[in-house]
C-alpha positions in Angstrom: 0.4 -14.0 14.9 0.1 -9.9 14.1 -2.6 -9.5 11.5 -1.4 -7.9 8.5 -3.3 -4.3 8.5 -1.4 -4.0 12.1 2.3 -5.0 10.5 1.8 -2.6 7.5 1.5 -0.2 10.3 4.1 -1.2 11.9 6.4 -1.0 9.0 5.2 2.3 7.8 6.8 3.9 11.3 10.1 1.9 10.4 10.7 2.5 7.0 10.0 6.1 5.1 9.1 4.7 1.6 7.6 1.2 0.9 7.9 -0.2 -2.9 3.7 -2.0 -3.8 4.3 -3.5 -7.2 1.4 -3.9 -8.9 0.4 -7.4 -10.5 -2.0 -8.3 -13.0 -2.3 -12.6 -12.2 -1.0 -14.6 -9.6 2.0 -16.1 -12.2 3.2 -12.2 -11.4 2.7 -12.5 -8.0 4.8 -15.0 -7.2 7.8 -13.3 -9.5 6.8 -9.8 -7.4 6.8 -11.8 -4.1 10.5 -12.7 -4.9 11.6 -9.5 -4.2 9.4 -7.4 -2.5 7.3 -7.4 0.5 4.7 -5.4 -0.3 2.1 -6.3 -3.3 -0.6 -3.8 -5.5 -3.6 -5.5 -6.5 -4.4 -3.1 -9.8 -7.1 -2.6 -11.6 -6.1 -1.1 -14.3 -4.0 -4.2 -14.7 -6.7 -6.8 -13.7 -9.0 -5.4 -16.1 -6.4 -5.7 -18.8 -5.0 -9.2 -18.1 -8.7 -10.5 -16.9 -10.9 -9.5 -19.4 -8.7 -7.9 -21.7 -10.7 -4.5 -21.5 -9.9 -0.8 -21.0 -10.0 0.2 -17.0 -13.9 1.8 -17.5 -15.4 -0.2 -14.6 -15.9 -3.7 -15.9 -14.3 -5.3 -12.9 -16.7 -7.2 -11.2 -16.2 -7.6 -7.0 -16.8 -11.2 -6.9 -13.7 -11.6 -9.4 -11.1 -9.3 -7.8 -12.0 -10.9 -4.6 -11.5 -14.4 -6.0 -8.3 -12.8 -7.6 -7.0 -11.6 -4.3 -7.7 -14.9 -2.3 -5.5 -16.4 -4.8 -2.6 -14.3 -4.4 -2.7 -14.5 -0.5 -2.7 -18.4 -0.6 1.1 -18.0 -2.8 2.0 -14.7 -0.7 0.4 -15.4 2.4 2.9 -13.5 4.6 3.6 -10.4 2.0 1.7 -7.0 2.5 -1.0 -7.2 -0.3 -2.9 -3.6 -0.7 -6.1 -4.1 -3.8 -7.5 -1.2 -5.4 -11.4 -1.7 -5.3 -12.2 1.1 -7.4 -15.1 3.1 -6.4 -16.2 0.2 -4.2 -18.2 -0.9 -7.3 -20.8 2.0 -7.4 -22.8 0.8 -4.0 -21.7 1.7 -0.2 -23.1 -1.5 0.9 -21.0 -3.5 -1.8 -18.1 -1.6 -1.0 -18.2 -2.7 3.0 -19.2 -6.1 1.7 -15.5 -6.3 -0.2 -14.1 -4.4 2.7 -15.4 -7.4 5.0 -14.6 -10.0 2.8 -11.0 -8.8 2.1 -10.3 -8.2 5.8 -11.3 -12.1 6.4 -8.7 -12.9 4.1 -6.1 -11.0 6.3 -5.1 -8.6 3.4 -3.2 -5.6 4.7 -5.4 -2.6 2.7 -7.4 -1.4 0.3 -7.5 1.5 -2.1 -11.1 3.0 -2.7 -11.7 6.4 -5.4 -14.2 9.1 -5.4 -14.9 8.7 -9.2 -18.5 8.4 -10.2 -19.7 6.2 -13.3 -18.9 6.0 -16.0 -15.1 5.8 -14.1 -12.2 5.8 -16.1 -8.3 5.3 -15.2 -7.1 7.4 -13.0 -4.7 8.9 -15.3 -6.6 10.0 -18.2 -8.4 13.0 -18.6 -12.3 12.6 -18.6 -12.9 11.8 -14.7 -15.9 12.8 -13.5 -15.9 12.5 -9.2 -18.4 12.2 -7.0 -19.2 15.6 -4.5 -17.2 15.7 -1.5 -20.0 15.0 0.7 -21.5 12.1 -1.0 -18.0 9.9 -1.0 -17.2 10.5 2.8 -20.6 8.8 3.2 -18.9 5.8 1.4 -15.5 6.3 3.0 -17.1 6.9 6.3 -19.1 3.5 6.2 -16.3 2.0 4.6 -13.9 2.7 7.6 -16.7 2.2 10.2 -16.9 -1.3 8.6 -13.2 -2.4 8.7 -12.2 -3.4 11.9 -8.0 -2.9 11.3 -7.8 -3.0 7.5 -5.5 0.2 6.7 -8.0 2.5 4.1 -6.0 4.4 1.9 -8.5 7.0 0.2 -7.7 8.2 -3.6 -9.0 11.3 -5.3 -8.7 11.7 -9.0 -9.0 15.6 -8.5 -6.5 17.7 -10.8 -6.9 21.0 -10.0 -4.3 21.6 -6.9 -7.7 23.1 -4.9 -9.5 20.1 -5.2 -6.7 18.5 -4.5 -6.3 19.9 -1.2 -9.9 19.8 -0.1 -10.5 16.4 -0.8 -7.3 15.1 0.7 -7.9 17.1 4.0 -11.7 16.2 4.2 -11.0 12.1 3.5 -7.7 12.5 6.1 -10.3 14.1 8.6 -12.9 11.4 7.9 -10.2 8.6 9.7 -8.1 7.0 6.3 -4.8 5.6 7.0 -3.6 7.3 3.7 -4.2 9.5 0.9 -3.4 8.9 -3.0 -3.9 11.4 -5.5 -3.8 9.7 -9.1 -2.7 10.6 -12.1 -0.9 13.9 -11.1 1.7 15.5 -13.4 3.8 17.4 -11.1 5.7 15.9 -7.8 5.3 18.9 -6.3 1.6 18.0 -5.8 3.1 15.5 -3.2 5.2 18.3 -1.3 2.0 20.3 -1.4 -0.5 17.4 0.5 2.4 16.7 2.5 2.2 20.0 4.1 -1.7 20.1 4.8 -1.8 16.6 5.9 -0.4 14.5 8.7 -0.9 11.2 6.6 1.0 8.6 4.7 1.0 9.7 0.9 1.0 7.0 -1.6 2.4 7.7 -5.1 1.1 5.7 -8.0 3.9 5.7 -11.0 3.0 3.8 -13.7 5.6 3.3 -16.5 4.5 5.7 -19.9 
């Protein structure tokens, strides 16, 4: 059987946009699953649903792993991509998670270069860690995985930013690049141009 990381790569080169709809519990899940294939583990939504708190960085690792393991066992054949925030502050956790999802045969993960105190990507506020100090994370994040497709977020807003980050973390090896919270689609035309990546688009009703 193809693992999933290697079909979500597979169906990238097929199909020119892919629909993830995020869920907050597995009840939405399973009404997702009914109609598409591919599956966003939020959390933004997790926190809200979960622990009924703003997305500030409560979420703990051990839950949205638990969380995730659920949702595979009712989707177990879907392409399920979790967001694991800033890999919860510590490189090591962050590969931890990345080994322990991987095990679970998700297809990918999502991981930000915000620093603490974090807040959602698309409110203003956002403090983000130097360049230099997340590829450390990133580059010990994609060192660990051994097929899991790394999608790498900045929550940059200035289009300069934008640029060097994306082009730094697509250098650094990540399958993808997401830059949250933008305001203009144009940003997307723009990364499209400097790199030779999938772009993933996070559009979040209001």
């Amino acid at each position: 059987m193809i693992n999933s990381p290697t079909r979500l790569r597979q169906h990238i080169i097929k199909q020119d946009i892919i629909p993830f709809i995020g869920v907050y519990d597995v009840f939405s899940a399973a009404i997702a699953g009914k109609y598409f294939d591919g599956i966003f583990i939020s959390g933004f939504s997790f926190a809200a649903s979960f622990y009924g708190l703003p997305d500030i960085g409560f979420i703990s690792w051990s839950d949205i792993v638990a969380f995730t393991q659920r949702v595979k066992t009712i989707l177990p054949n879907h392409h399920i991509i979790v967001d694991i925030d800033d890999g919860y502050v510590d490189t090591e956790v962050a590969c931890h998670v990345v080994s322990l999802l991987e095990s679970m045969d998700i297809s990918g993960i999502i991981i930000e270069d915000q620093k603490r105190p974090r807040r959602c990507g698309h409110f203003e506020g956002k403090l983000l860690l130097e360049v230099d100090e997340f590829l450390i994370k990133l580059n010990k994040v994609l060192a660990t995985r051994k097929d899991l497709f790394v999608i790498a977020r900045t929550d940059a807003s200035s289009i300069d930013e934008i640029i060097v980050r994306t082009e730094a973390y697509s250098n650094a090896g990540a399958d993808a690049i997401l830059v949250d919270g933008i305001k203009d689609l144009n940003v997307i035309e723009i990364i499209k141009e400097k790199v030779d990546k999938p772009i993933v688009f996070n559009n979040i009703a209001g």
